[in-house]
C-alpha positions as protocol buffer text, in pm:
chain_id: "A"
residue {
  index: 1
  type: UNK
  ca { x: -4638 y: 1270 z: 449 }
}
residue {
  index: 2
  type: UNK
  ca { x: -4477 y: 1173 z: 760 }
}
residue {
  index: 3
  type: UNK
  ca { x: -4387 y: 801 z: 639 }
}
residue {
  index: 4
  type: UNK
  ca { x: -4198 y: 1019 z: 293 }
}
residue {
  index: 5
  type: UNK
  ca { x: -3979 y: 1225 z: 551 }
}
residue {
  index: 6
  type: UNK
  ca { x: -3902 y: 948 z: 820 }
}
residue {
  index: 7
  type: UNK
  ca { x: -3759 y: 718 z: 516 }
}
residue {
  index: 8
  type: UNK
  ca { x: -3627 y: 1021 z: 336 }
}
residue {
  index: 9
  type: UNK
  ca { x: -3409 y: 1109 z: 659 }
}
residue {
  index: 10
  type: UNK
  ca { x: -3356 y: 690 z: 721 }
}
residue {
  index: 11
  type: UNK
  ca { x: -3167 y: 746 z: 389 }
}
residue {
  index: 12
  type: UNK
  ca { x: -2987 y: 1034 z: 447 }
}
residue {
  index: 13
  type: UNK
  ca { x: -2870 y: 863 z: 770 }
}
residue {
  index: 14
  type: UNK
  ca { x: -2746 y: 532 z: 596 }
}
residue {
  index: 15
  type: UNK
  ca { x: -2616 y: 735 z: 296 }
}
residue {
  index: 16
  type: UNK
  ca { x: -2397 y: 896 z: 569 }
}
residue {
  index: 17
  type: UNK
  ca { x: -2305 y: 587 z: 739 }
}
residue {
  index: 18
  type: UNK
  ca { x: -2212 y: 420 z: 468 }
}
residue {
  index: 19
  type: UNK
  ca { x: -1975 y: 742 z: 319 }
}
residue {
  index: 20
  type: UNK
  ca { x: -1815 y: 761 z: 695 }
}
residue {
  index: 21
  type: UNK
  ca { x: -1733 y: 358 z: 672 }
}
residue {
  index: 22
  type: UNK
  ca { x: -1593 y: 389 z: 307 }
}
residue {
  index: 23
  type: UNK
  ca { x: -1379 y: 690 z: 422 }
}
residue {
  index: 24
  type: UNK
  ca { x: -1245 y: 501 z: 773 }
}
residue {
  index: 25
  type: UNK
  ca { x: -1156 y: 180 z: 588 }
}
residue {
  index: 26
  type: UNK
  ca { x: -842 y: 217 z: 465 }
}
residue {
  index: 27
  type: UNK
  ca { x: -681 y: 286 z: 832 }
}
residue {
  index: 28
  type: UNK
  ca { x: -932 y: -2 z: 962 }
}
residue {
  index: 29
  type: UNK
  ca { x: -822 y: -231 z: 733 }
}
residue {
  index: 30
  type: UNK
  ca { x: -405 y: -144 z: 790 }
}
residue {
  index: 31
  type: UNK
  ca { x: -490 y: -158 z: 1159 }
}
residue {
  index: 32
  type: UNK
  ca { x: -706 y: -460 z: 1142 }
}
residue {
  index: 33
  type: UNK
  ca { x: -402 y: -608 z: 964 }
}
residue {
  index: 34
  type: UNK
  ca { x: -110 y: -524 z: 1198 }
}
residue {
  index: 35
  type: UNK
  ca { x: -316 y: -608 z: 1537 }
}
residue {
  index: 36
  type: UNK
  ca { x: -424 y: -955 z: 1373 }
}
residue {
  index: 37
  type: UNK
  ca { x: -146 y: -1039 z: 1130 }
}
residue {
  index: 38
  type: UNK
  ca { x: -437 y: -1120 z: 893 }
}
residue {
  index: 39
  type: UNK
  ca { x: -339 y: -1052 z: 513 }
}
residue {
  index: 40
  type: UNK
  ca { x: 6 y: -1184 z: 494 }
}
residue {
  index: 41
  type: UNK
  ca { x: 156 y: -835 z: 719 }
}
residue {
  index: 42
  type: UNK
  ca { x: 494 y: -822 z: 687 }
}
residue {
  index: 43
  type: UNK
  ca { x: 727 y: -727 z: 1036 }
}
residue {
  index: 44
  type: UNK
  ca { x: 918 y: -433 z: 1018 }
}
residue {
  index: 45
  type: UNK
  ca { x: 1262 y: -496 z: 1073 }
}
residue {
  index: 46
  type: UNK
  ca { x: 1438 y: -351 z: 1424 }
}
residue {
  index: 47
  type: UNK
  ca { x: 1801 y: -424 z: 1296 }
}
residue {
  index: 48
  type: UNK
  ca { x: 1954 y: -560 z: 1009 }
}
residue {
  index: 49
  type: UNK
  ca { x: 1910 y: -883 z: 796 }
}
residue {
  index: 50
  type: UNK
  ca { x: 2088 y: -1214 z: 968 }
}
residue {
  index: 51
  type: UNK
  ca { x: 2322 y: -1383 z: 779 }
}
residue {
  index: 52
  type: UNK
  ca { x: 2256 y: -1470 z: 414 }
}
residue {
  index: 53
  type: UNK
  ca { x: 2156 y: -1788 z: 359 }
}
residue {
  index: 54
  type: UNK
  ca { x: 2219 y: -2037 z: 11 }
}
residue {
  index: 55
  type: UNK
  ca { x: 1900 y: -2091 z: -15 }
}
residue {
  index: 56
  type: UNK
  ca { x: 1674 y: -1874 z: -283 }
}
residue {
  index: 57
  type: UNK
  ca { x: 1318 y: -1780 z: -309 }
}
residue {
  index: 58
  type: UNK
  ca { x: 1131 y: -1598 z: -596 }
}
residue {
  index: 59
  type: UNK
  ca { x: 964 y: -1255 z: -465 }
}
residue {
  index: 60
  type: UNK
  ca { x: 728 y: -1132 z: -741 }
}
residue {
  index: 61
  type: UNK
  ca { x: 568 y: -750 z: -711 }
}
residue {
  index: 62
  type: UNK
  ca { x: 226 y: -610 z: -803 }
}
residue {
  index: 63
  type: UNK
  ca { x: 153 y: -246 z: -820 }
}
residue {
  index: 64
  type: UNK
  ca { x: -241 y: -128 z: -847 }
}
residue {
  index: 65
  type: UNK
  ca { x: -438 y: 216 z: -724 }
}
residue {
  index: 66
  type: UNK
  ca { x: -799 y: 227 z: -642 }
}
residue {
  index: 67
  type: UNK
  ca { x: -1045 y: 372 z: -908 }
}
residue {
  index: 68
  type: UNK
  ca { x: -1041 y: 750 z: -748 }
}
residue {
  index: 69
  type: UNK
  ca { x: -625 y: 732 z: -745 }
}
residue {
  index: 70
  type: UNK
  ca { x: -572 y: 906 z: -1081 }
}
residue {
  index: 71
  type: UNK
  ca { x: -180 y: 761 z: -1082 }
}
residue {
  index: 72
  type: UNK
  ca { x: 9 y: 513 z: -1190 }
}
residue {
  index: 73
  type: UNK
  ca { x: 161 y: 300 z: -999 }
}
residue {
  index: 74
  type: UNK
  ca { x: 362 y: -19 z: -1108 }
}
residue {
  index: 75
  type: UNK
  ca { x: 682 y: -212 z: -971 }
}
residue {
  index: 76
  type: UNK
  ca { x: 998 y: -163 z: -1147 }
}
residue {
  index: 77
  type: UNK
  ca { x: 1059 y: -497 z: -1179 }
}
residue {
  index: 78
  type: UNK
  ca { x: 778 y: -757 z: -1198 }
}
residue {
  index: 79
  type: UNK
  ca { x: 1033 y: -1040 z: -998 }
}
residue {
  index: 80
  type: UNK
  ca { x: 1383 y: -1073 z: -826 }
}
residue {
  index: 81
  type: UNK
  ca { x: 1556 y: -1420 z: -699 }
}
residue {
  index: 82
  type: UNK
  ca { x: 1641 y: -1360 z: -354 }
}
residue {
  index: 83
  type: UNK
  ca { x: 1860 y: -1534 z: -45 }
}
residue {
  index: 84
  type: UNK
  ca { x: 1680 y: -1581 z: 219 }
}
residue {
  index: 85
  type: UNK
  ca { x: 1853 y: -1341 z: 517 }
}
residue {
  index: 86
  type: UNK
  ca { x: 1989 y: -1106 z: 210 }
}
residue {
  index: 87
  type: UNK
  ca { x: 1869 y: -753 z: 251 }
}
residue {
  index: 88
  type: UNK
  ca { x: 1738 y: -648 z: -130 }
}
residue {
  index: 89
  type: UNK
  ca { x: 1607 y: -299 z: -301 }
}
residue {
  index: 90
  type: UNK
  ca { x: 1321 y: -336 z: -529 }
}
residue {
  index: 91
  type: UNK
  ca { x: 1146 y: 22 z: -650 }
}
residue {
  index: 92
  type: UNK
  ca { x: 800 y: 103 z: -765 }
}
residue {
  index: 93
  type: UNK
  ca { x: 719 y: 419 z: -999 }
}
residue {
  index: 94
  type: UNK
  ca { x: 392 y: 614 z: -914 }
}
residue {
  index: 95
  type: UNK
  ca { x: 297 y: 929 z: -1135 }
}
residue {
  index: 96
  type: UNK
  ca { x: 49 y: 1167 z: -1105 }
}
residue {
  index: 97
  type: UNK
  ca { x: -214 y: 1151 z: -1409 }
}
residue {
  index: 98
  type: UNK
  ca { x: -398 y: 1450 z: -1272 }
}
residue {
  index: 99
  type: UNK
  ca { x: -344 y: 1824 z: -1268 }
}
residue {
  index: 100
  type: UNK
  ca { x: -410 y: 1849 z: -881 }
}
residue {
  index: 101
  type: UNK
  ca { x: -120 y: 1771 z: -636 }
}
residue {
  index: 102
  type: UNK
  ca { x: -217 y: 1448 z: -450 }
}
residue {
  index: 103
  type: UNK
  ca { x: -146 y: 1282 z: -120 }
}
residue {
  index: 104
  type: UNK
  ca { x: -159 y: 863 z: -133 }
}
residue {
  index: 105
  type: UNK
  ca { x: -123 y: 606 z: 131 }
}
residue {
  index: 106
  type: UNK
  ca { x: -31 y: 228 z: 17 }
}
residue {
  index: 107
  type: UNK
  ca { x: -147 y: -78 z: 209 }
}
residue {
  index: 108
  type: UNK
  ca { x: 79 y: -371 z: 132 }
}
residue {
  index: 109
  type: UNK
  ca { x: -47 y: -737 z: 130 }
}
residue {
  index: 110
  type: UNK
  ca { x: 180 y: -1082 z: 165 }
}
residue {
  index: 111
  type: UNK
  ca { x: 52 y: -1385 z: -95 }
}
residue {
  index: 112
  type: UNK
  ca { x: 61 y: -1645 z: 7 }
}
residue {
  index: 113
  type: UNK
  ca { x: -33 y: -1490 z: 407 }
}
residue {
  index: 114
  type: UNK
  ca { x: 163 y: -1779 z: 568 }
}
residue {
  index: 115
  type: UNK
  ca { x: 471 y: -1613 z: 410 }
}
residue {
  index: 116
  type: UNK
  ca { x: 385 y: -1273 z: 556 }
}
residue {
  index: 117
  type: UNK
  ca { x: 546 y: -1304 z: 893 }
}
residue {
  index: 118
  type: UNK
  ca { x: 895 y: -1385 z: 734 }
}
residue {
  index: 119
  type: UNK
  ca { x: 873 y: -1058 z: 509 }
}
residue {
  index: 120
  type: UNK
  ca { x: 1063 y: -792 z: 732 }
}
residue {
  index: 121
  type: UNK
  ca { x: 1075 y: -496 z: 553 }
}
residue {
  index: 122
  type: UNK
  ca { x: 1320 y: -220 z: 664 }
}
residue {
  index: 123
  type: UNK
  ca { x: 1231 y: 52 z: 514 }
}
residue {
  index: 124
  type: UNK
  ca { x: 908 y: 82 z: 243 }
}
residue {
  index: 125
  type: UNK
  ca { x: 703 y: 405 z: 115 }
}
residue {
  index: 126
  type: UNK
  ca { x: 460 y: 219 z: 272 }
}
residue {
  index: 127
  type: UNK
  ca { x: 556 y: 347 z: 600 }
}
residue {
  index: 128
  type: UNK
  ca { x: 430 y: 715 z: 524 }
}
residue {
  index: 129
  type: UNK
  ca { x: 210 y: 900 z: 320 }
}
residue {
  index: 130
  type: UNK
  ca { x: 365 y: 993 z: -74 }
}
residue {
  index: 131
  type: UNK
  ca { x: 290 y: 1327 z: -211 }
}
residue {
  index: 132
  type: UNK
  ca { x: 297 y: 1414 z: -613 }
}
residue {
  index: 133
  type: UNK
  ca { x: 230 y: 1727 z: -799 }
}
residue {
  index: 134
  type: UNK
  ca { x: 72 y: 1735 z: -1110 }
}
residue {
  index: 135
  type: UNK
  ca { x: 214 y: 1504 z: -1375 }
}
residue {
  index: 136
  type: UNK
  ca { x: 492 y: 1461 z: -1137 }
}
residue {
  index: 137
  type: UNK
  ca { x: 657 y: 1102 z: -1140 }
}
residue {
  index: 138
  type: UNK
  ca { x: 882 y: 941 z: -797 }
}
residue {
  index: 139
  type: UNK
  ca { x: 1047 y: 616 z: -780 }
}
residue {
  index: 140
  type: UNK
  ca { x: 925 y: 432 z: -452 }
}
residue {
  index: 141
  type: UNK
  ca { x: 1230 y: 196 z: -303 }
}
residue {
  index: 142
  type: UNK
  ca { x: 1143 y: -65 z: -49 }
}
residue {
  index: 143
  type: UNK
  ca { x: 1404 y: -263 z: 152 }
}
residue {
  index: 144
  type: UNK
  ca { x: 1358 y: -577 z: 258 }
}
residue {
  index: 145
  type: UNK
  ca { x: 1451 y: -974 z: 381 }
}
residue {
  index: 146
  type: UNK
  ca { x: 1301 y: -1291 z: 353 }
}
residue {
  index: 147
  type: UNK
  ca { x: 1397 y: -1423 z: 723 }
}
residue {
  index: 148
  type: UNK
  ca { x: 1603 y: -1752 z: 663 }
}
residue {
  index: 149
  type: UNK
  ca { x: 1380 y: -1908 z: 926 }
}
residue {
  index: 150
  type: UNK
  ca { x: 1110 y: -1981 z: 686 }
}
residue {
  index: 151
  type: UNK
  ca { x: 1324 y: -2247 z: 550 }
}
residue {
  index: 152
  type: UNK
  ca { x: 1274 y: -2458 z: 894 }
}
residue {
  index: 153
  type: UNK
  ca { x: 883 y: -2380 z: 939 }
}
residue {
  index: 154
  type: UNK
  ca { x: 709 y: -2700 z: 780 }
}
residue {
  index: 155
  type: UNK
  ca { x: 416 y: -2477 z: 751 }
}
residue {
  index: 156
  type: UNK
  ca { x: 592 y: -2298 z: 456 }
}
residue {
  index: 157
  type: UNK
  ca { x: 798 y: -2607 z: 337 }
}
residue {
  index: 158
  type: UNK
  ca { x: 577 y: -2551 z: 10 }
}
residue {
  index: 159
  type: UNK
  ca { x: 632 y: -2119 z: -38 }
}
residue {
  index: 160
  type: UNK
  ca { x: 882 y: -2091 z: -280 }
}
residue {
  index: 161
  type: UNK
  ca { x: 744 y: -1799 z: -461 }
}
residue {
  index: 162
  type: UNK
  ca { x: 657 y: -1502 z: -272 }
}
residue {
  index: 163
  type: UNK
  ca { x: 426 y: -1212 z: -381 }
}
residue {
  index: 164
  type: UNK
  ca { x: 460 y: -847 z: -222 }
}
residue {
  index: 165
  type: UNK
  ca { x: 121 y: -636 z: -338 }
}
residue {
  index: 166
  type: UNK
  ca { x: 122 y: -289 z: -264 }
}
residue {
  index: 167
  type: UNK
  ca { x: -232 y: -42 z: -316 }
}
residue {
  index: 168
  type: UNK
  ca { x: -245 y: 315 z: -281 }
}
residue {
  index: 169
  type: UNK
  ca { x: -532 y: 531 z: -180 }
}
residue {
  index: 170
  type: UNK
  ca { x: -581 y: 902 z: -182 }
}
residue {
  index: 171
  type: UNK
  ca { x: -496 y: 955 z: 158 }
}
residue {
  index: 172
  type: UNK
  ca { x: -777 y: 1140 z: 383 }
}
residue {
  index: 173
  type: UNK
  ca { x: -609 y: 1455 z: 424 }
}
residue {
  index: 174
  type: UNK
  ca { x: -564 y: 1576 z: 58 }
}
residue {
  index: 175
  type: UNK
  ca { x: -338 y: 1910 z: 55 }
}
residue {
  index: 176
  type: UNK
  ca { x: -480 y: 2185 z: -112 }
}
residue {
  index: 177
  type: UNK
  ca { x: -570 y: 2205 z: -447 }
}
residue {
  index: 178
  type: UNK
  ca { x: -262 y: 2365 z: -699 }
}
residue {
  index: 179
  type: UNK
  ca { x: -281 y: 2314 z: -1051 }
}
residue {
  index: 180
  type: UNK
  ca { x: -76 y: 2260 z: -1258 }
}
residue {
  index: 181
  type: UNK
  ca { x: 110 y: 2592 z: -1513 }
}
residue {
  index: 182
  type: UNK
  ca { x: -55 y: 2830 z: -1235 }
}
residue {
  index: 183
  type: UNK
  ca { x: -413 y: 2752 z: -1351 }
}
residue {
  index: 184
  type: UNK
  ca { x: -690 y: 2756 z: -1100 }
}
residue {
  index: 185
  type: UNK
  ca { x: -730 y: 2570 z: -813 }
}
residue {
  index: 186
  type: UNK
  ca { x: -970 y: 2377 z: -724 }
}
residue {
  index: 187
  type: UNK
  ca { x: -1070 y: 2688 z: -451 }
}
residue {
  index: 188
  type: UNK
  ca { x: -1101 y: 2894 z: -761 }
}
residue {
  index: 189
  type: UNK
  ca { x: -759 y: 3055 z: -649 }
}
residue {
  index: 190
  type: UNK
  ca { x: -444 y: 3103 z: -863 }
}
């Protein structure tokens, strides 16, 4: 009898581990990213773009959510032609497939990761949390530059295609609950 409790509660113990690491690694993964530059991690820009430069470079976009994200997320456009040192605009459009207002957080990813620390965004919804109601669509904008200065690194003498990835997550702090035409929440409240 005492073996059946002592692995019962060993279970209960990893069972809770294991929810406590799924739920922390979303922020330990974006700050595992930013301390180490690991992923491709674009900079955030601190002023704006330098000069533009002739020279052009393909960005391509990818949009995806995590199973539990009921919403759809995709870019705008699937590719632009850029100059390198030209600030651009490229939007994404997330909607809310549920009937509960939801709070997402998107972490962004640089392919190929030697590119990543000539991606300077200036601003991105990736910077904050996103909020939707139910059914409720929002168009996403992030501005950005391809610093001219990958031109003159030999290391990315090959890059001349550039993907930005961005996934959201239901965010940790979820508001609560309101459904949508004044049904029930998920409290039981109206």
């Amino acid at each position: 009898m005492k073996g059946t409790v002592r692995t019962a509660l060993i279970s209960i113990a990893a069972l809770a581990a294991m929810t406590g690491l799924v739920a922390a690694s979303v922020p330990l993964y974006s700050l595992f990213c930013k301390v180490t530059g690991a992923g491709g991690t674009p900079r955030v820009a601190t002023g704006p773009s330098p000069a533009r430069g002739a020279q052009m470079i393909e960005i391509r976009f990818d949009g995806a959510v995590m199973k539990d994200m009921p919403w759809r997320f995709l870019p705008a456009q699937k590719s632009m032609s850029v100059h390198l040192g030209e600030t651009n605009l490229a939007a994404f459009t997330a909607e809310n497939l549920s009937q509960d207002t939801l709070t997402g957080t998107a972490v962004f990813n640089v392919m190929p990761a030697k590119a990543g620390p000539y991606v300077d965004k200036i601003q991105c919804f990736c910077f904050s949390e996103q909020r939707l109601g139910p059914g409720e669509k929002a168009e996403l904008p992030v501005s950005f530059y391809i610093d001219p200065a990958i031109a003159t690194d030999p290391d990315t003498s090959d890059v001349h295609t550039i993907t930005l990835s961005y996934t959201f997550f239901k965010a940790r702090q979820q508001p609560a609950a309101k459904r949508a035409a004044g049904g029930p929440t998920s409290e039981g409240r109206s």
